[in-house]
C-alpha positions as a printed Julia matrix, in Angstrom:
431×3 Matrix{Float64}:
 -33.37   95.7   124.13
 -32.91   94.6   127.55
 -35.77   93.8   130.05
 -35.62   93.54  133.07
 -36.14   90.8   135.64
 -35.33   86.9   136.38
 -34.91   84.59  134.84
 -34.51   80.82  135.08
 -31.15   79.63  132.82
 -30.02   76.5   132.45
 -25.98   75.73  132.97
 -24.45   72.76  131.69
 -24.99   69.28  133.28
 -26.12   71.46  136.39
 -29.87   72.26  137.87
 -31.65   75.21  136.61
 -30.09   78.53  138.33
 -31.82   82.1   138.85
 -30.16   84.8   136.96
 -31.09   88.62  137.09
 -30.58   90.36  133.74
 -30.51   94.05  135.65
 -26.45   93.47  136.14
 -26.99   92.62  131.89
 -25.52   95.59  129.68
 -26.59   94.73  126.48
 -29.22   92.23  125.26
 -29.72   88.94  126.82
 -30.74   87.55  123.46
 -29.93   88.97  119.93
 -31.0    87.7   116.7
 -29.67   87.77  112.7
 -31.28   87.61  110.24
 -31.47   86.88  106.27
 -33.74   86.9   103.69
 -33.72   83.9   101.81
 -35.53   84.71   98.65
 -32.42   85.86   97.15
 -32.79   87.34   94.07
 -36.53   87.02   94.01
 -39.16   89.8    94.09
 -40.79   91.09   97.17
 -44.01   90.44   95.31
 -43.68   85.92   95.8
 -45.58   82.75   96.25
 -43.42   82.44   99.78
 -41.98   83.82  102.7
 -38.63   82.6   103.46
 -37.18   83.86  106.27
 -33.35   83.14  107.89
 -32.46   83.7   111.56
 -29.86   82.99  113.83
 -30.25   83.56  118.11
 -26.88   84.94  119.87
 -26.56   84.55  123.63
 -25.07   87.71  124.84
 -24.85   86.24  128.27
 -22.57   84.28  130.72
 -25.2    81.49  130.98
 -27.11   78.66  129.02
 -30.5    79.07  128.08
 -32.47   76.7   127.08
 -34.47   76.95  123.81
 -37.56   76.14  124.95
 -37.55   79.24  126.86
 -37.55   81.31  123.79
 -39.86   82.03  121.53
 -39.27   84.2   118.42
 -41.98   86.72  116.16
 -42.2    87.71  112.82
 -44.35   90.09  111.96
 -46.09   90.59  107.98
 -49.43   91.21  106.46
 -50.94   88.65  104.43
 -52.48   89.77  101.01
 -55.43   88.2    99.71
 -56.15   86.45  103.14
 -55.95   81.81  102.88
 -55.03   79.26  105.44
 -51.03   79.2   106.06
 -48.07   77.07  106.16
 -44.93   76.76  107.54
 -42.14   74.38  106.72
 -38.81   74.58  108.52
 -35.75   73.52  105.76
 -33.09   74.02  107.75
 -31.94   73.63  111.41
 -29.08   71.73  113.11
 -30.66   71.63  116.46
 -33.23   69.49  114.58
 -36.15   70.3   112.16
 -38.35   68.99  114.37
 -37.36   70.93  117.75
 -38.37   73.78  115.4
 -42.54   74.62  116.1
 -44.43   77.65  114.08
 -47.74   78.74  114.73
 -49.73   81.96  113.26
 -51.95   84.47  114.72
 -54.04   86.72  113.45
 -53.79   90.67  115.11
 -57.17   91.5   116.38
 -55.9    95.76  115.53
 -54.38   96.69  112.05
 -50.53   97.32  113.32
 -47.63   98.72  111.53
 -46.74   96.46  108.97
 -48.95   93.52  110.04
 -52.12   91.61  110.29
 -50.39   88.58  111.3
 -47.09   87.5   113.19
 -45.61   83.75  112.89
 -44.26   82.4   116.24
 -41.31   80.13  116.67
 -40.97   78.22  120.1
 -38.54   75.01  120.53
 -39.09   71.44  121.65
 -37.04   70.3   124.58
 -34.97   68.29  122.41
 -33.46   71.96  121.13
 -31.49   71.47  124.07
 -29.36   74.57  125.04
 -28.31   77.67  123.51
 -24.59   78.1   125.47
 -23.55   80.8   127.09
 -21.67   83.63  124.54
 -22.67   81.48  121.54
 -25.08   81.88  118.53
 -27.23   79.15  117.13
 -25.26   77.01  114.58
 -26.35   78.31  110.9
 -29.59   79.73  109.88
 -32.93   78.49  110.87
 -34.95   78.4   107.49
 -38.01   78.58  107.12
 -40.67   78.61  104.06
 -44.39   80.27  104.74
 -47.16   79.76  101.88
 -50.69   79.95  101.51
 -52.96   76.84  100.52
 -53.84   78.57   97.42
 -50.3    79.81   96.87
 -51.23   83.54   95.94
 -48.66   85.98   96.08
 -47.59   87.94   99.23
 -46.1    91.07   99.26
 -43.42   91.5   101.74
 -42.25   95.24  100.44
 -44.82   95.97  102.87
 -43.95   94.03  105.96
 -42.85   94.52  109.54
 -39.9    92.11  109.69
 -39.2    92.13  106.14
 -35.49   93.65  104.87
 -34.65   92.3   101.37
 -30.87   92.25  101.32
 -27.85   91.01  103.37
 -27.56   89.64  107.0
 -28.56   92.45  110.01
 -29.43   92.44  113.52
 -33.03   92.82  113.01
 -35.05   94.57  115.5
 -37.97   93.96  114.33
 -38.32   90.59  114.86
 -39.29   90.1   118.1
 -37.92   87.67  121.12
 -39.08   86.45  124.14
 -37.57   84.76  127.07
 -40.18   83.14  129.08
 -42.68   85.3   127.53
 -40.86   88.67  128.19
 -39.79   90.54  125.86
 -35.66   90.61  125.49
 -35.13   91.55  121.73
 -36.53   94.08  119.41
 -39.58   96.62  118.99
 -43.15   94.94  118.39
 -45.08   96.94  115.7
 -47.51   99.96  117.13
 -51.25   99.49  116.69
 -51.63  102.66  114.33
 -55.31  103.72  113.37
 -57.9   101.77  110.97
 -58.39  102.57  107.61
 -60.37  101.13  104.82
 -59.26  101.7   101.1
 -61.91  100.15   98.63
 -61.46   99.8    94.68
 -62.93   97.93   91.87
 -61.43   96.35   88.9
 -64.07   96.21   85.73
 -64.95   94.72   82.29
 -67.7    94.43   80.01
 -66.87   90.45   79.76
 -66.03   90.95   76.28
 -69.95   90.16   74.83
 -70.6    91.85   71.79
 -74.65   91.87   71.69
 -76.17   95.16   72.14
 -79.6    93.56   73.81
 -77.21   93.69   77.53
 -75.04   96.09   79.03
 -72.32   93.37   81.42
 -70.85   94.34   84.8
 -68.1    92.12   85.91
 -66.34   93.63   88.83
 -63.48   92.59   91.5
 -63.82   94.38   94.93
 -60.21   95.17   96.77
 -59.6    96.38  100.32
 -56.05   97.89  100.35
 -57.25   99.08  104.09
 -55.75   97.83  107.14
 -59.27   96.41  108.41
 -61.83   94.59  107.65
 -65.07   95.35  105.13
 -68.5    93.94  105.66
 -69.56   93.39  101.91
 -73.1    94.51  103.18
 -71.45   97.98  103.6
 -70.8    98.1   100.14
 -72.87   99.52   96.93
 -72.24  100.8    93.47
 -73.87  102.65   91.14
 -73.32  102.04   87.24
 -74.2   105.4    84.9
 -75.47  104.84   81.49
 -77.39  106.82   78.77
 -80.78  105.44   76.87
 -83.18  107.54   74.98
 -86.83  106.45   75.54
 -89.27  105.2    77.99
 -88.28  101.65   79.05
 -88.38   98.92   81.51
 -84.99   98.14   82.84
 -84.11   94.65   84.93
 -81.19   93.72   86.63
 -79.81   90.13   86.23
 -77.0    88.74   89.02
 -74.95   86.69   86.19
 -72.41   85.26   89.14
 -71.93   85.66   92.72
 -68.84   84.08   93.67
 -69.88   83.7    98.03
 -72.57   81.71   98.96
 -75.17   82.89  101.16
 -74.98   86.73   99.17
 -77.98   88.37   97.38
 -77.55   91.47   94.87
 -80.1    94.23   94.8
 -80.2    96.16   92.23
 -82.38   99.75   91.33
 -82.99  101.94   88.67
 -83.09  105.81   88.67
 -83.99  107.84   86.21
 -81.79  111.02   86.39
 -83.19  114.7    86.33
 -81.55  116.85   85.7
 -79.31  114.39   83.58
 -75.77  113.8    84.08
 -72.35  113.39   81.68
 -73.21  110.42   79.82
 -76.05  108.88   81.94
 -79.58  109.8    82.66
 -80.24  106.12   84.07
 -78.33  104.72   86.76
 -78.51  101.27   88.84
 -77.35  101.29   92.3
 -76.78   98.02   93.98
 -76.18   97.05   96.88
 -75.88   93.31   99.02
 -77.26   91.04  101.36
 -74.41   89.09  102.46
 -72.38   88.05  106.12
 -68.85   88.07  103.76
 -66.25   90.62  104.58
 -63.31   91.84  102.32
 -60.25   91.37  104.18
 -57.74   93.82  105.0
 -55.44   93.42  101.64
 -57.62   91.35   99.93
 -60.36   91.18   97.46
 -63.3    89.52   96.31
 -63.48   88.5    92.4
 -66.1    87.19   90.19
 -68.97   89.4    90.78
 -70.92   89.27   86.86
 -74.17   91.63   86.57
 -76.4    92.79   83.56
 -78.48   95.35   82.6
 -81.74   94.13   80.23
 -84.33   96.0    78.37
 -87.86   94.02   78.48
 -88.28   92.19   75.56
 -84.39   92.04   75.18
 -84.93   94.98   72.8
 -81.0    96.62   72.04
 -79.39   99.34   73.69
 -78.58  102.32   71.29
 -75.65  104.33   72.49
 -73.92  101.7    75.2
 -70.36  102.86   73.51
 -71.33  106.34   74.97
 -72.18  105.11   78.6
 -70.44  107.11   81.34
 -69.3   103.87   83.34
 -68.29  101.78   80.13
 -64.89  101.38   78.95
 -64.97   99.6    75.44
 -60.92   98.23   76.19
 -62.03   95.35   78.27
 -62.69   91.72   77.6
 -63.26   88.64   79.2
 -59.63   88.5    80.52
 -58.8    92.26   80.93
 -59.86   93.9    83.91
 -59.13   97.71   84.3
 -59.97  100.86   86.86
 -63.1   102.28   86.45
 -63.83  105.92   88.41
 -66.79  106.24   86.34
 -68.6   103.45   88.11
 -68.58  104.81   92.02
 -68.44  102.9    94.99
 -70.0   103.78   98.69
 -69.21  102.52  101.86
 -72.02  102.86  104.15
 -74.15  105.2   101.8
 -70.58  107.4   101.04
 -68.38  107.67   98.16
 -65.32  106.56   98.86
 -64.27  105.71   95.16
 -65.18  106.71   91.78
 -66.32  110.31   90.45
 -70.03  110.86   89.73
 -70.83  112.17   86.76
 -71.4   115.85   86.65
 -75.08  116.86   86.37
 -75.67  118.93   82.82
 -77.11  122.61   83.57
 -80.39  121.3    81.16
 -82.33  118.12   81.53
 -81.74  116.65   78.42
 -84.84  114.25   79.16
 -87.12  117.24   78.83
 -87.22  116.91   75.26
 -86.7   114.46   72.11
 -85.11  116.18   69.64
 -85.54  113.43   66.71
 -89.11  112.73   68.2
 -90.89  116.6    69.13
 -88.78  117.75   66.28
 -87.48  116.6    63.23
 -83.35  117.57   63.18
 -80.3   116.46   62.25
 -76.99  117.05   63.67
 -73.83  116.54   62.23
 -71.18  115.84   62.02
 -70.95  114.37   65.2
 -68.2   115.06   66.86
 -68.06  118.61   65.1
 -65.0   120.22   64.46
 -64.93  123.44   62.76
 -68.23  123.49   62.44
 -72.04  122.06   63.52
 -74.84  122.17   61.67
 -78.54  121.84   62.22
 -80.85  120.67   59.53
 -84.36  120.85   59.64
 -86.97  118.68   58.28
 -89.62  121.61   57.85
 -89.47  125.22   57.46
 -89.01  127.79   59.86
 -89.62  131.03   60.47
 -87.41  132.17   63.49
 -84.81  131.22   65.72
 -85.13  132.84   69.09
 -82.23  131.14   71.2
 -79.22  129.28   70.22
 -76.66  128.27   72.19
 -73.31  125.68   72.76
 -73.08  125.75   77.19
 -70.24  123.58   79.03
 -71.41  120.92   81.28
 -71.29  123.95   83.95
 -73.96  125.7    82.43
 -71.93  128.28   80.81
 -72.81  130.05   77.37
 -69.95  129.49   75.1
 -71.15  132.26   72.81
 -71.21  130.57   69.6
 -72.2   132.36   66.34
 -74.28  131.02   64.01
 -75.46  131.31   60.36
 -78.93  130.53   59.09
 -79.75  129.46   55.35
 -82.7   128.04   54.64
 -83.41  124.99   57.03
 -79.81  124.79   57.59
 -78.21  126.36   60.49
 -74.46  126.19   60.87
 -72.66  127.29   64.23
 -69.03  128.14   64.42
 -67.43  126.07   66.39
 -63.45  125.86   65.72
 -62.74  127.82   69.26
 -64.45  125.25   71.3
 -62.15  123.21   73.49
 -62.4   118.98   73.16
 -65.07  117.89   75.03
 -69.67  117.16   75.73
 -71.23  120.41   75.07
 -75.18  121.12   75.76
 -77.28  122.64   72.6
 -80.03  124.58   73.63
 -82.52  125.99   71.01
 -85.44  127.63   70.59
 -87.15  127.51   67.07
 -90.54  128.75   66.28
 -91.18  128.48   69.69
 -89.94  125.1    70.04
 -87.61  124.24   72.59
 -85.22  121.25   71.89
 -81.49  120.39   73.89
 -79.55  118.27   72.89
 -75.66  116.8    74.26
 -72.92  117.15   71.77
 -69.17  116.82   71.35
 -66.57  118.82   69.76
 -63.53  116.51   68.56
 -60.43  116.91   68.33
C-alpha cells in the first residue's frame, strides 16, 4: 500500500531531507513476517510473533519514524506482556504498547504497537531489517489465547503480511487495518451439580461465556433452572459462591401452570452487579442451591428438566435445559415444552389410590387400583402436544392394562377418568 504525501527521511551522515512518496511505485515500507510458535497449537499460553521491515525506497528512514500494528483478540480478557527476544538493532530500541479497540473489529479487540528508540538508528535505503524482530506476548495469568481467530495471525512459513499494519510518521504505508464489522453478543453456560450426593439440595454451579465481539453487563443476565416436586412446599434459594465482589444473586420461585416437560417449579435469577463479561471471555465460579424448609429431601431430582446426573465437582458440561436471557430474552437454552394437562391439578397417589408400572413401560402399562370400580369413562396416552395417541386398553378387575408397544421413546401424559374421578399423570415409554 502506498500513501501518499511527505515525508521527512533521513540520509546518511547528512540533515534530514523532504521526500514525496507520489513519484513511489510500490510501497515505501514492506514487512515479513513469521510465526514463531512453530509447531505449537493456535490454541497457546503466548503470542510470538516474527517480523522483518524492507525499505523499498532510495532513502534512509529512520526507525523512530515507524511504528508497526498487530492486530488479535484476547480470550478470557488479563493484563498483558510483551518481551522482545530478539533484535540486532538492540532489544531495547524495541518499545510495545497495547490498546484496547473501543468497536469489536475483524479479528480484534486489541492491537500491539511497536515504535523504536532513537538508538534504532536507520533503516538504509533498499535494505530490510537484519533478522527477525521477536517478540513473546502473555497474559499475567497465562491463560490460553487463541490466535486461529486473529487479524495478523498466519500459522505457517514467512509472507508479506498485509495485515499487519505500518506507519510512517503516523500514516499509514503498509497493509489493510481490520474493518469495524457489527456487535454481537453470544452467551453460554457451562453446568454441574458439584458432584453432592444428598437429596435435601438441588446444586447449581455455572460458568458464564461471551463468545460475542462486545461486551456483557452481568446485570443483563438471568437464568431460569426447571425442576419437578410433587407437593406444597417452601422453596429458598442459597448463593453458595459468587466469585466478583460487589454482586448480589436474586433468586424466585414459580410455580408452573400448566406444567412443563420435567418441571412444574422453576427459579429465575437474576443479578445486582457493575461486572461485565468480556468479549471472549467468561466468568466462572458461580455455586447456587435450591432448599426445601426444614431441609426435607427432594423426591425425583434425577428427573429434573435442567439436571444432568454426568457432572461432578470437576466436570462441567452444556446445559440447554437451563435457559439464559439477556435483557428479559432467550438467547440460550430451550424451555421446556408446556404439557397439554396441568399435571398439578391432581395427585394421583394422594386423591386416588394407583399404581403405575412398570415405569418406563414398554409393551405394556398397567394401572392398579387400590379400591373397586365401577367404570372407566376416559382413558388416554397424549404426546407432550396434546395429541391422543389412541391407546387400547383392557380392564380386569382393578387392573387396567394399556397397550403400549407402538408408542415411540419418550414423556407421555395419562389422562383418566374413573368413577368420575379425574387423575393425570406424566409417564415414559422406554426403549
Amino acid at each position: 500500500m502506498v500513501s501518499a504525501g511527505t515525508y521527512p527521511l533521513a540520509g546518511a551522515g547528512k540533515p534530514t531531507e523532504d521526500w514525496d512518496c507520489k513519484m513511489q511505485t510500490e510501497p515505501v515500507l514492506s514487512l515479513q513476517y513469521r510465526n514463531m510458535n512453530i509447531g505449537i497449537a493456535a490454541l497457546t499460553q503466548s503470542l510470538k510473533p516474527g517480523f522483518k521491515l524492507i525499505n523499498n525506497t532510495n532513502h534512509n528512514i529512520r526507525y523512530s519514524d515507524i511504528k508497526v500494528r498487530y492486530w488479535f483478540t484476547q480470550e478470557e480478557k488479563n493484563s498483558l506482556n510483551a518481551t522482545i527476544l530478539h533484535s540486532k538493532i538492540g532489544i531495547t530500541n524495541v518499545l510495545t504498547s497495547f490498546t484496547e479497540l473501543t468497536e469489536p473489529h475483524e479479528g480484534a479487540n486489541f492491537y500491539m504497537e511497536f515504535s523504536f528508540a532513537p538508538g534504532a538508528g536507520l533503516l538504509m535505503a533498499k535494505d530490510t531489517t537484519r533478522g527477525f524482530i521477536i517478540t513473546r506476548v502473555r497474559k499475567d495469568n497465562w491463560t490460553k489465547f487463541n490466535e486461529s481467530n486473529d487479524y495478523s495471525y498466519y500459522p505457517h512459513g514467512t509472507i508479506l503480511n498485509e495485515r499487519i499494519s505500518v506507519y510512517l510518521n503516523n500514516e499509514l504505508v503498509w497493509g489493510v487495518e481490520p474493518s469495524i464489522v457489527p456487535k454481537t453478543s453470544d452467551l453460554k453456560l457451562l453446568y454441574s451439580h458439584g458432584g453432592a450426593p444428598a437429596d435435601d439440595q438441588i446444586p447449581i454451579f455455572l460458568r458464564f461465556f461471551n463468545d460475542g465481539n462486545t461486551s456483557v453487563y452481568l446485570s443483563d443476565i438471568s437464568f431460569r433452572y426447571w425442576f419437578k416436586e410433587e407437593g406444597s412446599f417452601q422453596f429458598n434459594f442459597i448463593e453458595n459462591y459468587l466469585p466478583i465482589g460487589g454482586t448480589f444473586a436474586q433468586g424466585a420461585f414459580e410455580n408452573l401452570n400448566p406444567e412443563r416437560e420435567g418441571a412444574n417449579h422453576d427459579l429465575h435469577v437474576s443479578f445486582i452487579s457493575d461486572a461485565v463479561i468480556d468479549p471472549f471471555s467468561s466468568i466462572k465460579g458461580f455455586k447456587f442451591k435450591i432448599i426445601k424448609g426444614k431441609w426435607r429431601p427432594f423426591n425425583n431430582k434425577n428427573d429434573d428438566y435442567s439436571y444432568i446426573k454426568e457432572t461432578d465437582a470437576y466436570t462441567f458440561l452444556p446445559n440447554e435445559h437451563i435457559t439464559l436471557y439477556l435483557k428479559g430474552i432467550l438467547v440460550a437454552g430451550i424451555e421446556p415444552q408446556e404439557l397439554a394437562y396441568s399435571i398439578a391439578e391432581t395427585d394421583v397417589e394422594e386423591k386416588m389410590d394407583i399404581n403405575l408400572y412398570p415405569i418406563p413401560a414398554k409393551e405394556a402399562l398397567v394401572i392398579e387400583t387400590q379400591f373397586q370400580f365401577s367404570e372407566v369413562s376416559e382413558l388416554k396416552i397424549l404426546d407432550l402436544s396434546g395429541i391422543d395417541q389412541y391407546v387400547p386398553y383392557l380392564v380386569d378387575g382393578n387392573k387396567i392394562t394399556l397397550n403400549t408397544h407402538k408408542l415411540s421413546h419418550g414423556l407421555y401424559i395419562l389422562r383418566g377418568i374413573i368413577d368420575n374421578r379425574i387423575f393425570v399423570k406424566r409417564i415414559e415409554i422406554g426403549i
